[in-house]
PDB file of N, CA, C and O in Angstrom, chain B, residues numbered from 101:
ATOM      1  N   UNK B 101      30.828  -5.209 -41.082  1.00  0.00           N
ATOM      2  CA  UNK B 101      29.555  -5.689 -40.598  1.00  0.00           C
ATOM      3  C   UNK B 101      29.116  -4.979 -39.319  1.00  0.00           C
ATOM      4  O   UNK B 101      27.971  -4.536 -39.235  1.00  0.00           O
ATOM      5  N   UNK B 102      30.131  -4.838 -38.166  1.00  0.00           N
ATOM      6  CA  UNK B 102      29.209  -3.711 -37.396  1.00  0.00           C
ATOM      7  C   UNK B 102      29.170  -2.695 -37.468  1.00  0.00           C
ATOM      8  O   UNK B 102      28.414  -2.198 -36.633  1.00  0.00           O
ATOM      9  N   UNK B 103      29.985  -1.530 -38.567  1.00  0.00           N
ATOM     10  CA  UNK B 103      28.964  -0.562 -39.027  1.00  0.00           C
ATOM     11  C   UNK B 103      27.545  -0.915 -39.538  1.00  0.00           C
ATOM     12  O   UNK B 103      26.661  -0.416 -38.842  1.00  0.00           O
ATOM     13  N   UNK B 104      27.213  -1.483 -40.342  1.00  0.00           N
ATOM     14  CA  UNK B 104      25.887  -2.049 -40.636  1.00  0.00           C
ATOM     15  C   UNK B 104      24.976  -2.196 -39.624  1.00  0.00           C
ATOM     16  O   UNK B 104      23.891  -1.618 -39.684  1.00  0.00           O
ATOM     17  N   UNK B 105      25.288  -2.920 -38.673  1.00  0.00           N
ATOM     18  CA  UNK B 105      24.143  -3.571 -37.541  1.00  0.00           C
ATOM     19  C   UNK B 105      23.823  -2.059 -36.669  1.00  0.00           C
ATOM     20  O   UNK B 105      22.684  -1.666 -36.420  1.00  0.00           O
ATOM     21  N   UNK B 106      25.290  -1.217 -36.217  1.00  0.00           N
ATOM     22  CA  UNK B 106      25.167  -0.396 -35.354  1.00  0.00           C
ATOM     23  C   UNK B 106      24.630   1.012 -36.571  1.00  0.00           C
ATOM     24  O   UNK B 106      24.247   1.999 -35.943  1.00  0.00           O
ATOM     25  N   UNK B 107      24.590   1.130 -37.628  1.00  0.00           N
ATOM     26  CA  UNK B 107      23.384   1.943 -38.828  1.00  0.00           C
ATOM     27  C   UNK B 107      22.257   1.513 -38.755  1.00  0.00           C
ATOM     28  O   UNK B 107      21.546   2.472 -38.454  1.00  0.00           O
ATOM     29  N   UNK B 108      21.446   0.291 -38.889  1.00  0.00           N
ATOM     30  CA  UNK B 108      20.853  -0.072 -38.540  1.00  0.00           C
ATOM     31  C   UNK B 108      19.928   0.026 -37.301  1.00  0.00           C
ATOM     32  O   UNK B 108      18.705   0.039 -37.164  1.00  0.00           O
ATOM     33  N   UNK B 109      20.847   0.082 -36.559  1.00  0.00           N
ATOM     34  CA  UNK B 109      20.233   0.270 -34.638  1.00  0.00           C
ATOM     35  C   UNK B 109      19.615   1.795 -34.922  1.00  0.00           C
ATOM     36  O   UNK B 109      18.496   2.298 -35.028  1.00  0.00           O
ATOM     37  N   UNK B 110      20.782   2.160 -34.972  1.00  0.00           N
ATOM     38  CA  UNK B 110      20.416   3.943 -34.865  1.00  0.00           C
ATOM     39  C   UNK B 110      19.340   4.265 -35.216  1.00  0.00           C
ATOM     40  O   UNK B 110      18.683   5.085 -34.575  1.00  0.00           O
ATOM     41  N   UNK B 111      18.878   3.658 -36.387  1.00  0.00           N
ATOM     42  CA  UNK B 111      17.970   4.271 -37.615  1.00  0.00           C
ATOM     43  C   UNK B 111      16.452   3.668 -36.726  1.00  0.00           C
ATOM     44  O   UNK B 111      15.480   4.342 -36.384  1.00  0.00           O
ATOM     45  N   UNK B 112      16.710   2.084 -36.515  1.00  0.00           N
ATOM     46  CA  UNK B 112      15.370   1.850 -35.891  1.00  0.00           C
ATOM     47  C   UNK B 112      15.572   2.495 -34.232  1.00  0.00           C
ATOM     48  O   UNK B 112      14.990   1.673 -33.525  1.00  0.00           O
ATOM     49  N   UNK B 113      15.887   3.107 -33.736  1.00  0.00           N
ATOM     50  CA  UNK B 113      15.841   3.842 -32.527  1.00  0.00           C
ATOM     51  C   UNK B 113      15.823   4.960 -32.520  1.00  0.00           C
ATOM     52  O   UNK B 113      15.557   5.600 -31.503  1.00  0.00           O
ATOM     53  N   UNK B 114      16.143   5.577 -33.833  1.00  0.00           N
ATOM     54  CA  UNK B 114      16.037   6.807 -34.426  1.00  0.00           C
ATOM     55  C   UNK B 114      14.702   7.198 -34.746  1.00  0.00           C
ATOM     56  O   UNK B 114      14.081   8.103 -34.189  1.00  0.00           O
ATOM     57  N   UNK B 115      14.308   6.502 -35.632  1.00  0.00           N
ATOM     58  CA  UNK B 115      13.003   6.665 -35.837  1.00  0.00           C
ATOM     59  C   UNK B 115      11.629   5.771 -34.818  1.00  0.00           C
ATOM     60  O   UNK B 115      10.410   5.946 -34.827  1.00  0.00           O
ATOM     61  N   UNK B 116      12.239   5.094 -34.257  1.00  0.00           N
ATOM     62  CA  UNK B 116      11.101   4.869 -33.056  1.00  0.00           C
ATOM     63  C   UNK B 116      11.211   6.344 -31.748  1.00  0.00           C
ATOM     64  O   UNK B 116      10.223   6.750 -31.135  1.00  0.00           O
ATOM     65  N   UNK B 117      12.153   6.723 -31.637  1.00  0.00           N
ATOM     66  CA  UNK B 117      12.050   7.736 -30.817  1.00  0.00           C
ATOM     67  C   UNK B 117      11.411   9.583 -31.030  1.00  0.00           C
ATOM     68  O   UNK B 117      11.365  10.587 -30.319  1.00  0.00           O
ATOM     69  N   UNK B 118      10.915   9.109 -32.790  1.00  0.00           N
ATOM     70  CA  UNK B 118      10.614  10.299 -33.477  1.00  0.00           C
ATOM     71  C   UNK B 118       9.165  10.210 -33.217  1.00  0.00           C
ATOM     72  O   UNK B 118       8.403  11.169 -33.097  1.00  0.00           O
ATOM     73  N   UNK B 119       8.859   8.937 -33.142  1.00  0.00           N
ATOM     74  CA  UNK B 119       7.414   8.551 -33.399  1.00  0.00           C
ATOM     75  C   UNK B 119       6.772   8.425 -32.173  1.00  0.00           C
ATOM     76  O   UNK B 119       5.547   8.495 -32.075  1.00  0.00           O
ATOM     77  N   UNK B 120       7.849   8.163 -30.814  1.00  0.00           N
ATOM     78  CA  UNK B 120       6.866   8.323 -29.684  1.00  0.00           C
ATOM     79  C   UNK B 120       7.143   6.548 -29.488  1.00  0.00           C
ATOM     80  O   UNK B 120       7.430   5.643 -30.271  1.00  0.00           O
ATOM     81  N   UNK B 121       6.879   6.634 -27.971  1.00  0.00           N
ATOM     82  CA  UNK B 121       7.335   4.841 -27.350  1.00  0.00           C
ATOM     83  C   UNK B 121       6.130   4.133 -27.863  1.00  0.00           C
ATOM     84  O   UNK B 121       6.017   3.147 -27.134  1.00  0.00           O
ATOM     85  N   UNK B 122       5.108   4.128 -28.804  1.00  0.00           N
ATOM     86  CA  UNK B 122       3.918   3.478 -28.882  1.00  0.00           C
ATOM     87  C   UNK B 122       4.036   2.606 -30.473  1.00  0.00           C
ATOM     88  O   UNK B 122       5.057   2.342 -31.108  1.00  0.00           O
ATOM     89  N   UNK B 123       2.489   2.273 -30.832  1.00  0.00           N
ATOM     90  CA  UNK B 123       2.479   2.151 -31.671  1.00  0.00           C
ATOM     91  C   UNK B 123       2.545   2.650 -32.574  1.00  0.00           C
ATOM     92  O   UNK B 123       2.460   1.942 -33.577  1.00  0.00           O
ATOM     93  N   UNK B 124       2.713   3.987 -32.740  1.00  0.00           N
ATOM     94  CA  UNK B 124       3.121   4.674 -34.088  1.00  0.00           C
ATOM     95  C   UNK B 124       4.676   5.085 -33.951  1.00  0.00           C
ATOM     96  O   UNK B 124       5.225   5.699 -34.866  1.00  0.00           O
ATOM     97  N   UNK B 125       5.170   4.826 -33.108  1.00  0.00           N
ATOM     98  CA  UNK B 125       6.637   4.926 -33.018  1.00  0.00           C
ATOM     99  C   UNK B 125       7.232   3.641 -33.660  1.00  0.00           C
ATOM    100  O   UNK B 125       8.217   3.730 -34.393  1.00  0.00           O
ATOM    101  N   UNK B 126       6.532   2.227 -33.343  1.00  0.00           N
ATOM    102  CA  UNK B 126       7.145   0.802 -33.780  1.00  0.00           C
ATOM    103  C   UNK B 126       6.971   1.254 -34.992  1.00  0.00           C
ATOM    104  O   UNK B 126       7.983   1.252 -35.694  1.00  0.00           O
ATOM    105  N   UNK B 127       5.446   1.864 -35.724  1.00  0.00           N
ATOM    106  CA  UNK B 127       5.426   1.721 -36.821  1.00  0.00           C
ATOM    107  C   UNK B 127       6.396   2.233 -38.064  1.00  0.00           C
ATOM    108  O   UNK B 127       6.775   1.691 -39.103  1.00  0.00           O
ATOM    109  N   UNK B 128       6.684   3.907 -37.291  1.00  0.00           N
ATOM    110  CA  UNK B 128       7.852   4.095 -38.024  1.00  0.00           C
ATOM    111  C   UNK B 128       9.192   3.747 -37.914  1.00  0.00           C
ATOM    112  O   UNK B 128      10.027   4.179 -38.709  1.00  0.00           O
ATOM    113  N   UNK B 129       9.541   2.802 -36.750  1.00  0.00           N
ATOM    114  CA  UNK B 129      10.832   2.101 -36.773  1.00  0.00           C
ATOM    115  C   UNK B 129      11.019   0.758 -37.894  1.00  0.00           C
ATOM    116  O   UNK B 129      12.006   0.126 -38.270  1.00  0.00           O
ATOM    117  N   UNK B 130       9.620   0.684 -38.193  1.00  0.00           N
ATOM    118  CA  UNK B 130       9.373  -0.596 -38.739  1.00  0.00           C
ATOM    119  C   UNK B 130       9.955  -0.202 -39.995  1.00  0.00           C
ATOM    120  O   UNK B 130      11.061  -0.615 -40.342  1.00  0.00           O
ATOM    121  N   UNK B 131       8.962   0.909 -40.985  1.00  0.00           N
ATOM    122  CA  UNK B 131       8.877   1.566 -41.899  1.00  0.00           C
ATOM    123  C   UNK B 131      10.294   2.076 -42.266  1.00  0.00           C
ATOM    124  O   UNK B 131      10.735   1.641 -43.330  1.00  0.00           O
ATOM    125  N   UNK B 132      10.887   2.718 -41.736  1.00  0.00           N
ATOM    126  CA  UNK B 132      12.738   2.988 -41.902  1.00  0.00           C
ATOM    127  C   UNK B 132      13.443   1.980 -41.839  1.00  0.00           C
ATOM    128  O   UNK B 132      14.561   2.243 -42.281  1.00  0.00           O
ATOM    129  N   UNK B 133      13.338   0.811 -41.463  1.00  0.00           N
ATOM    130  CA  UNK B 133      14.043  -0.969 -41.565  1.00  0.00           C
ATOM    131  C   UNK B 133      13.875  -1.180 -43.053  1.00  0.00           C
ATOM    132  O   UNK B 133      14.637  -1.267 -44.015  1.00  0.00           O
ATOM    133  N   UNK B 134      12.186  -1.240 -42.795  1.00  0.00           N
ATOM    134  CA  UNK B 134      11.723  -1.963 -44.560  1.00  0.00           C
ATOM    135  C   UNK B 134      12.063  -0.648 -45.714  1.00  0.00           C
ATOM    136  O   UNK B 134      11.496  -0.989 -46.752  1.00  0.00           O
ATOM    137  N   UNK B 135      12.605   0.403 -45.883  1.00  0.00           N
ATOM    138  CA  UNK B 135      12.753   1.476 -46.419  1.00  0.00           C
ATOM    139  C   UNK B 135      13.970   1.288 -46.613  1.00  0.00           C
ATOM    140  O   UNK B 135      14.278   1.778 -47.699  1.00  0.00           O
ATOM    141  N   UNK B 136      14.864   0.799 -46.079  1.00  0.00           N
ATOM    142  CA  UNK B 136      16.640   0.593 -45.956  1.00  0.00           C
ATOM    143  C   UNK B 136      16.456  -0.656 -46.859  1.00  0.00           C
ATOM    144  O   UNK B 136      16.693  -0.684 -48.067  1.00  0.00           O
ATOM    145  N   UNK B 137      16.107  -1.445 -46.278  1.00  0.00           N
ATOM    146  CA  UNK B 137      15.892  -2.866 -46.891  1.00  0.00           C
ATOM    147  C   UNK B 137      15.768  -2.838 -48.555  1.00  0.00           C
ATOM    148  O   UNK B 137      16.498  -3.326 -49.417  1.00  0.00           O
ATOM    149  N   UNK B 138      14.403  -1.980 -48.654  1.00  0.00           N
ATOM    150  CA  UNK B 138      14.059  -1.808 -49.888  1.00  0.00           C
ATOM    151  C   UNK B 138      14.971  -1.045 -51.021  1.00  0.00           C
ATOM    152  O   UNK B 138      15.252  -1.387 -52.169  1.00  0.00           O
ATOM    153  N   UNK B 139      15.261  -0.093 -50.398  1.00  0.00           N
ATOM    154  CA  UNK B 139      16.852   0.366 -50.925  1.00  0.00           C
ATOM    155  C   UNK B 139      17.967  -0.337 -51.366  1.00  0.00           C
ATOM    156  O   UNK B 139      18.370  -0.060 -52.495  1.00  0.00           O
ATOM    157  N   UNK B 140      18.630  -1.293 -50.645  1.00  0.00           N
ATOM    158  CA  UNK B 140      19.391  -1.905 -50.818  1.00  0.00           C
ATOM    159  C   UNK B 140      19.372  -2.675 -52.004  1.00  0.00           C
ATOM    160  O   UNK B 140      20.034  -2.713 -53.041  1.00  0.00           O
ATOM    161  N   UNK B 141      18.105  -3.464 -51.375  1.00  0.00           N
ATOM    162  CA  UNK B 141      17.598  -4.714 -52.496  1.00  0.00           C
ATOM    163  C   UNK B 141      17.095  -4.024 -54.028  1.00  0.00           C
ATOM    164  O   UNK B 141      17.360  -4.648 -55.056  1.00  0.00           O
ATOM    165  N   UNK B 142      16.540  -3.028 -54.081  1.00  0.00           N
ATOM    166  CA  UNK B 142      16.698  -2.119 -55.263  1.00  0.00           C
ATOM    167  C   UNK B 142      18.298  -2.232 -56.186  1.00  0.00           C
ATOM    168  O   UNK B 142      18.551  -2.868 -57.210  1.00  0.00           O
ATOM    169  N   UNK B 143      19.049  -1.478 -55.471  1.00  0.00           N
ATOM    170  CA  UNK B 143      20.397  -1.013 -55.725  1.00  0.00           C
ATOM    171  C   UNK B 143      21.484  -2.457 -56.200  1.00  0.00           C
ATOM    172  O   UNK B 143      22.494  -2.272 -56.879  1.00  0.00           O
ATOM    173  N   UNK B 144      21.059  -3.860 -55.708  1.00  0.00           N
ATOM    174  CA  UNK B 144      21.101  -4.904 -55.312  1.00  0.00           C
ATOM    175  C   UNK B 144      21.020  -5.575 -57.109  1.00  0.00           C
ATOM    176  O   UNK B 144      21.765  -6.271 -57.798  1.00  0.00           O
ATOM    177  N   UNK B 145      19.686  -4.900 -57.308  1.00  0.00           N
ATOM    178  CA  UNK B 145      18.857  -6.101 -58.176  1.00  0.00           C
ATOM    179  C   UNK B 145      19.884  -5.249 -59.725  1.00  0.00           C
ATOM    180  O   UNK B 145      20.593  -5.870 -60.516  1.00  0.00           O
ATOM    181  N   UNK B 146      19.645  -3.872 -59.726  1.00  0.00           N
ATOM    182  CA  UNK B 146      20.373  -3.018 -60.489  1.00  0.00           C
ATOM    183  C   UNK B 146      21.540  -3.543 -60.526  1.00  0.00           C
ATOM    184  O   UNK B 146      21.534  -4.639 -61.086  1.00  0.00           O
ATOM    185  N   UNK B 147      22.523  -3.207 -60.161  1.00  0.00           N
ATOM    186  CA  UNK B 147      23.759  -3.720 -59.911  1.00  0.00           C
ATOM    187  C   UNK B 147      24.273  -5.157 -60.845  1.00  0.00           C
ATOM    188  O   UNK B 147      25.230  -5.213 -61.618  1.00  0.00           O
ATOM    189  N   UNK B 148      23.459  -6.082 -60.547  1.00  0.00           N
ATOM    190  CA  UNK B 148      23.239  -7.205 -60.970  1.00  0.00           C
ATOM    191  C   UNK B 148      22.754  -7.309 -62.631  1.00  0.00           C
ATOM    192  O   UNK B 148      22.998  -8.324 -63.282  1.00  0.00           O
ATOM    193  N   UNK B 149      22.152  -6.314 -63.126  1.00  0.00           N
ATOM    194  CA  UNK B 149      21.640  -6.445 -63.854  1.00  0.00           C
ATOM    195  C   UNK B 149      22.774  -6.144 -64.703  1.00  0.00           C
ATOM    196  O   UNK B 149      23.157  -7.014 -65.486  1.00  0.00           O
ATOM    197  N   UNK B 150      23.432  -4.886 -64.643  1.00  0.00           N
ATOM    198  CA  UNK B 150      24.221  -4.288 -64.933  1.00  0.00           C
ATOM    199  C   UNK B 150      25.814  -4.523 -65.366  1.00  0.00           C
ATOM    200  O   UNK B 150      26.575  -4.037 -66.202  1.00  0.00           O
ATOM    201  N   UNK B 151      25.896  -5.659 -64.207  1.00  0.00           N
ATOM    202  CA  UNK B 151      26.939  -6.440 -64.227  1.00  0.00           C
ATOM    203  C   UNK B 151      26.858  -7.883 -65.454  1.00  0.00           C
ATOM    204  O   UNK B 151      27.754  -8.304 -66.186  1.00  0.00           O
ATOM    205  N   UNK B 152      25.919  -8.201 -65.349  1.00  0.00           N
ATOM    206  CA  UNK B 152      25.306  -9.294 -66.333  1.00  0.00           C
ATOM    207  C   UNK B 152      25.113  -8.848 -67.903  1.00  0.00           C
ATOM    208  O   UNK B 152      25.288  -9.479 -68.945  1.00  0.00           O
ATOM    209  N   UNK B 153      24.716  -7.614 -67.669  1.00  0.00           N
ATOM    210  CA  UNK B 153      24.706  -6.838 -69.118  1.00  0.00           C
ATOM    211  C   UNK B 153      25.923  -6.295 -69.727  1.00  0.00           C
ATOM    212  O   UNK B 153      26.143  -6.311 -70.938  1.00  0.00           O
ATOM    213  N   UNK B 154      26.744  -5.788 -68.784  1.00  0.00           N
ATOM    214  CA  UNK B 154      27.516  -4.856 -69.546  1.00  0.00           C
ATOM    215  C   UNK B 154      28.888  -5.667 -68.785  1.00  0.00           C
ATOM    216  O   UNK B 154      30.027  -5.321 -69.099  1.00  0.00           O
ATOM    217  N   UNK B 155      28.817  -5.999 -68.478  1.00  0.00           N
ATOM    218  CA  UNK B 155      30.537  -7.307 -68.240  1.00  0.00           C
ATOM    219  C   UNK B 155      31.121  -5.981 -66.855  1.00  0.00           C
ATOM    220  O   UNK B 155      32.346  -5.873 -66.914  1.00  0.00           O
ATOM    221  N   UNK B 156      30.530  -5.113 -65.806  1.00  0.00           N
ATOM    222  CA  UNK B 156      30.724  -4.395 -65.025  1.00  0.00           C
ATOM    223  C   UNK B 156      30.123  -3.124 -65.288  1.00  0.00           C
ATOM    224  O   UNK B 156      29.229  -2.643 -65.985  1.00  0.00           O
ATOM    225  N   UNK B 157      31.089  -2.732 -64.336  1.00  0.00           N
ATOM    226  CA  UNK B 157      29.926  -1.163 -63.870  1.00  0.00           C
ATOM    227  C   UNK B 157      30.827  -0.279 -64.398  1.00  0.00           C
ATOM    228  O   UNK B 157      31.880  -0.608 -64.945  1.00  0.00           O
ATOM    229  N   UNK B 158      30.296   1.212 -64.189  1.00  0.00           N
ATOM    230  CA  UNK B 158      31.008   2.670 -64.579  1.00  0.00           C
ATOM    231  C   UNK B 158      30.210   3.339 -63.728  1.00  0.00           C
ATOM    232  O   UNK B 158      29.196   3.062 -63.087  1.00  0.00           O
ATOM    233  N   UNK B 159      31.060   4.505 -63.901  1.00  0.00           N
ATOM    234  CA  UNK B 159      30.535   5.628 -63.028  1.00  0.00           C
ATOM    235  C   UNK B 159      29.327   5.740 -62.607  1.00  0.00           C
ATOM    236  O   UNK B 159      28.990   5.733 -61.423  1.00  0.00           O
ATOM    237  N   UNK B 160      28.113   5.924 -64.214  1.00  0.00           N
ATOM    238  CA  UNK B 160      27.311   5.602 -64.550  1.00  0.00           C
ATOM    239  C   UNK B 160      26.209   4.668 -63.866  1.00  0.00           C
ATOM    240  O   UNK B 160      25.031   4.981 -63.693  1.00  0.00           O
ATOM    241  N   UNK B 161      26.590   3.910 -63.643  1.00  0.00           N
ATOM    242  CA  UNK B 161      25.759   2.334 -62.973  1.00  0.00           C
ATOM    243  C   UNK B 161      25.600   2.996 -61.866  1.00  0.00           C
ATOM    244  O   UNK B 161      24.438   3.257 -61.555  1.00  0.00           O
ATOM    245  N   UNK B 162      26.937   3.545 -60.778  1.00  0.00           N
ATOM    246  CA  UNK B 162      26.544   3.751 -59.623  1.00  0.00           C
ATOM    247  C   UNK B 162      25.836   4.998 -59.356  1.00  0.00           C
ATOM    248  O   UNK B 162      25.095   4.972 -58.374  1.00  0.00           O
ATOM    249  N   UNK B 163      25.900   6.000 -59.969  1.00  0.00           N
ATOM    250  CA  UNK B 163      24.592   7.076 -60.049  1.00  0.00           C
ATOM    251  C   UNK B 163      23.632   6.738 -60.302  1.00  0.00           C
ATOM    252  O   UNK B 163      22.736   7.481 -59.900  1.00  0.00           O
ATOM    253  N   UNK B 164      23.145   5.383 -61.142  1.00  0.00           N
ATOM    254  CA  UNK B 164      21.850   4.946 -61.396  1.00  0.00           C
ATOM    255  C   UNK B 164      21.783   3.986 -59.717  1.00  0.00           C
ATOM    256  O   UNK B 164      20.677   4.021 -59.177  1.00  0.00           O
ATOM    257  N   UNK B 165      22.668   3.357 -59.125  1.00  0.00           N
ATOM    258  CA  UNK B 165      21.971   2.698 -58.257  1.00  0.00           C
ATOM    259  C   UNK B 165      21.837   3.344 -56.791  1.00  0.00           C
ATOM    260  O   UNK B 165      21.335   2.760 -55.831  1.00  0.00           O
ATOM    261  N   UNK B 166      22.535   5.058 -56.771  1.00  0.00           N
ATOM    262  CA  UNK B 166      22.291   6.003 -55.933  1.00  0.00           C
ATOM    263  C   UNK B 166      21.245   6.196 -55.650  1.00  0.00           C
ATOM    264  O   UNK B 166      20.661   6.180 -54.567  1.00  0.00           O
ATOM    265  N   UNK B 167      20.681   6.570 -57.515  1.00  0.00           N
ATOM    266  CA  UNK B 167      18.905   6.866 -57.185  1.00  0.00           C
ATOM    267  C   UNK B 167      18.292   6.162 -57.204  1.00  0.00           C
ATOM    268  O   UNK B 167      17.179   6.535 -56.834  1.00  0.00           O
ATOM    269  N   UNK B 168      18.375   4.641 -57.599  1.00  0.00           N
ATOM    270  CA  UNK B 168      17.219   3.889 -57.267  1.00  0.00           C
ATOM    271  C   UNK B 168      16.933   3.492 -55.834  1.00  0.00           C
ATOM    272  O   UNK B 168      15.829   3.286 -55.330  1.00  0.00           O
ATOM    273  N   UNK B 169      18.201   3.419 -55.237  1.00  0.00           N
ATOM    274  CA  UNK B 169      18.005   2.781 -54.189  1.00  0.00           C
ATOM    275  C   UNK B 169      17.228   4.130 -53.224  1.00  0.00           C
ATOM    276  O   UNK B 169      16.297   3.896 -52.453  1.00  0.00           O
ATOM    277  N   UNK B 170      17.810   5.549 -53.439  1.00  0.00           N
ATOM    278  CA  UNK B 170      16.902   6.563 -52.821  1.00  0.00           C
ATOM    279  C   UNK B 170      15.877   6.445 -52.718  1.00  0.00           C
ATOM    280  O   UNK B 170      15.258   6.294 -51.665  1.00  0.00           O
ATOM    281  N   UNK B 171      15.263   6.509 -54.312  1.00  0.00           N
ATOM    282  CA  UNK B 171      13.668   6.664 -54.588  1.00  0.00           C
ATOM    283  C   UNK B 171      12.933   5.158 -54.125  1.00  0.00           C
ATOM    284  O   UNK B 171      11.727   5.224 -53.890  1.00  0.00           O
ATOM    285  N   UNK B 172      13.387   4.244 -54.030  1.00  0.00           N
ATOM    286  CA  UNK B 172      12.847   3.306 -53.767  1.00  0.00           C
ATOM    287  C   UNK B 172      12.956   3.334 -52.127  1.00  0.00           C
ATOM    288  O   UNK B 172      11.874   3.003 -51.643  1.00  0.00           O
ATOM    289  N   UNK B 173      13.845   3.603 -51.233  1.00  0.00           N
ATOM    290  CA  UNK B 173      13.608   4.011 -49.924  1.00  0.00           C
ATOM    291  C   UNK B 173      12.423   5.256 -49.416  1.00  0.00           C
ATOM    292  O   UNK B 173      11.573   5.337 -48.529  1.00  0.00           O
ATOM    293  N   UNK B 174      12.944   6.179 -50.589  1.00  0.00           N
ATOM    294  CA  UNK B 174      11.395   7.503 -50.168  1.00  0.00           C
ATOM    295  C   UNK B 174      10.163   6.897 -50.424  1.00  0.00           C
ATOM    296  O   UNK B 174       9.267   7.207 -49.639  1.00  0.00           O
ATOM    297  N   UNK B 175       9.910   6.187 -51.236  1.00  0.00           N
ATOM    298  CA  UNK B 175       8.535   5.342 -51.641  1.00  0.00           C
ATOM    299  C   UNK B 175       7.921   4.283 -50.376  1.00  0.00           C
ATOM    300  O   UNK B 175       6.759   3.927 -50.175  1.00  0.00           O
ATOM    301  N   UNK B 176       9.190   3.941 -49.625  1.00  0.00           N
ATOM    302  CA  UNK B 176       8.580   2.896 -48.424  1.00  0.00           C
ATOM    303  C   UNK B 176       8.124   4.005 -47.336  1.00  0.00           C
ATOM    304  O   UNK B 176       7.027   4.412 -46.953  1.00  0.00           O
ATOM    305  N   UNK B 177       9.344   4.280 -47.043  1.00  0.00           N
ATOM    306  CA  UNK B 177       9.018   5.475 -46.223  1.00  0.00           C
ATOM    307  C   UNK B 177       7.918   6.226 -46.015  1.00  0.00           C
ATOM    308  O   UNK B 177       7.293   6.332 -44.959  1.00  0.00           O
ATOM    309  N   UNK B 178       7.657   6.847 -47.256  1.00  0.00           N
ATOM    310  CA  UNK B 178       6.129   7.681 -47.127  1.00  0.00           C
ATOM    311  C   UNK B 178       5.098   6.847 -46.744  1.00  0.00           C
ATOM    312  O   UNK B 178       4.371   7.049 -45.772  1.00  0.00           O
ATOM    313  N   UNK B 179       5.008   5.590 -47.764  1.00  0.00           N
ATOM    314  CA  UNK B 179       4.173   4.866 -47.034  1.00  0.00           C
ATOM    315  C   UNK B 179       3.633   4.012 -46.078  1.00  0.00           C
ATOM    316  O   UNK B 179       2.502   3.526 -46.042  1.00  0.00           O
ATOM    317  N   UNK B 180       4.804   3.847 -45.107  1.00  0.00           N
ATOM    318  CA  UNK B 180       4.603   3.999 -43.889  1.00  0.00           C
ATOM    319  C   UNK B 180       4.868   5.000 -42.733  1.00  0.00           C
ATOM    320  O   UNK B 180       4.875   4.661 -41.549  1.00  0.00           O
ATOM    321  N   UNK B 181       5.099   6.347 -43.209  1.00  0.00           N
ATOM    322  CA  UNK B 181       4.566   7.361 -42.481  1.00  0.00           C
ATOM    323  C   UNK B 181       3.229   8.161 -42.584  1.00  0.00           C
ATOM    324  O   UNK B 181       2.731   8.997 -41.830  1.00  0.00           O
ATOM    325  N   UNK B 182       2.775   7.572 -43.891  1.00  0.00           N
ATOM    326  CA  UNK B 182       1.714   8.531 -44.129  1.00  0.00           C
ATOM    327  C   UNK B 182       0.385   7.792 -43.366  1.00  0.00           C
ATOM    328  O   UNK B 182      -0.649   8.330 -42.971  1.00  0.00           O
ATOM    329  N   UNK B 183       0.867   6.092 -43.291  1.00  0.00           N
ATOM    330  CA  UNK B 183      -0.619   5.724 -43.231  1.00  0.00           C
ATOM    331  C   UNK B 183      -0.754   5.839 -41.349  1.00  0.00           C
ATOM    332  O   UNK B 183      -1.829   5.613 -40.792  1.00  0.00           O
TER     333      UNK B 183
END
């Protein structure tokens, strides 16, 4: 658990310090939180599904919940950097 919190920190101080001490700095600290988040909970929901379907996972499952949880983090991301 405090790897997590202290990944976490980094990332929102990481990306607030990319963006500048203002409001477009919160915004992309915000945006890389909800982008992690969204990832997870992606990878999360998969997982679950997977487990319920197929009585566990394989190799397989976790390359599928590599990329979902990616593409579903690049999808937040952009859109809160772009706007």
């Amino acid at each position: 658990m405090p790897v997590a919190l202290l990944t976490l920190t980094a990332l929102g101080v990481g990306a607030w310090g990319v963006g500048g001490y203002g409001p477009a700095g919160l915004r992309l600290a915000v945006g890389a939180l909800l982008a992690l988040a969204a990832g997870l909970a992606c990878a999360t929901v998969l997982l679950t599904h997977c487990v319920r379907r197929f009585g566990g996972i394989t190799g397989d499952v976790l390359g599928a919940m590599v990329e979902t949880a990616t593409t579903a983090a690049l999808v937040v991301w952009v859109l809160f950097a772009a706007s």
